[in-house]
Residue, then its C-alpha position, 0 to 999 in steps of 0.5 A: x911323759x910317753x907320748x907328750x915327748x917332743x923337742x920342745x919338752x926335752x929343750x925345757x927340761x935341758x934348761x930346767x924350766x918347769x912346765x906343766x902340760x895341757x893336752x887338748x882335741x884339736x879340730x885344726x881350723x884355722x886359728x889354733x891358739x884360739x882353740x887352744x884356749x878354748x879347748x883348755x878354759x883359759x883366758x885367751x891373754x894367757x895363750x901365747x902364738x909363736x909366729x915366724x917372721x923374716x926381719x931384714x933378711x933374717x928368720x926371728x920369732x914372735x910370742x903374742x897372745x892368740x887374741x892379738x897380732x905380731x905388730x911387724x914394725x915393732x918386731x923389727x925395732x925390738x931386734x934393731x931391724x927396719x923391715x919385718x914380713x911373716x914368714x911363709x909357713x914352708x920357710x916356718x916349718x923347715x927352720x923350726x922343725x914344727x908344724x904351723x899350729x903347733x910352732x913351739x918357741x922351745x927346741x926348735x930345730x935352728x934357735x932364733x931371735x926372739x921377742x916376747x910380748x910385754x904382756x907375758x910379764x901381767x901373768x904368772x904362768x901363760x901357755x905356749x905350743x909344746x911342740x904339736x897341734x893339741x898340747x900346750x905348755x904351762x910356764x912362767x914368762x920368766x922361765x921361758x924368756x930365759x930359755x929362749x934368749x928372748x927380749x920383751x917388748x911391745x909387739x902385739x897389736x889389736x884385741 
């Protein structure tokens, strides 16, 4: 693996999951997973965005597909909570050990509470960061559900 070694590759083989990786040219606009997906020829459904939020206080993290929004409310209800706000990038980067655009939910620096979208569950395989701006990880939701401790629920909003 060389250089496509990061913590979130190291993480996955830890817990076995199997992944396939996707490096792609990354321009580093604004949107990065809608890159990501554009840049690999896959459905924008399939692509997944780790999103950092403060919920009561407390750092937890959301997968959506890129193409949609972390809906904050129902992040907060999925972890017992009552309010819910993006994290500020800084706060982000520093618990997560990654850059904003390439926030893997594997190896992050400090694990956090996890909730990925129900829609992972329409899909046998969908991508996620593996830990740097340009490479995406193939893995099954199955996999990377288990690896993280993560519920499913409800909480992307929007197309």
């Amino acid at each position: 693996m060389g250089a496509q070694k990061t913590p979130a590759t190291m993480a996955a083989n830890r817990a076995n999951v199997e992944f396939t990786l996707h490096p792609y040219e990354a321009p580093g606009k604004a949107s990065y997973g809608e890159e990501a997906a554009d840049a690999l020829q896959v459905a924008r459904e399939r692509v997944f965005k780790t999103l950092v939020a403060e919920v009561d206080g407390e750092l937890t993290v959301g997968i959506v597909p890129v193409h949609r929004s972390l809906n904050l409310k129902a992040l907060a209800a999925a972890v017992g909570g009552k309010r819910a706000a993006l994290a500020e990038s800084a706060t982000a980067e520093r618990a997560t050990g990654y850059v904003r655009g390439g926030i893997s939910p594997l190896g992050q620096r400090k694990r956090l509470r996890t909730v990925v979208d129900s829609s992972a569950d329409d899909h046998t395989t969908i991508f996620v960061s593996a830990g740097r701006r340009g490479l995406q990880m193939e893995v099954s939701p199955t996999d990377l559900i288990r690896a993280t401790g993560a519920v499913t629920t409800g909480i992307a909003t929007g197309e």
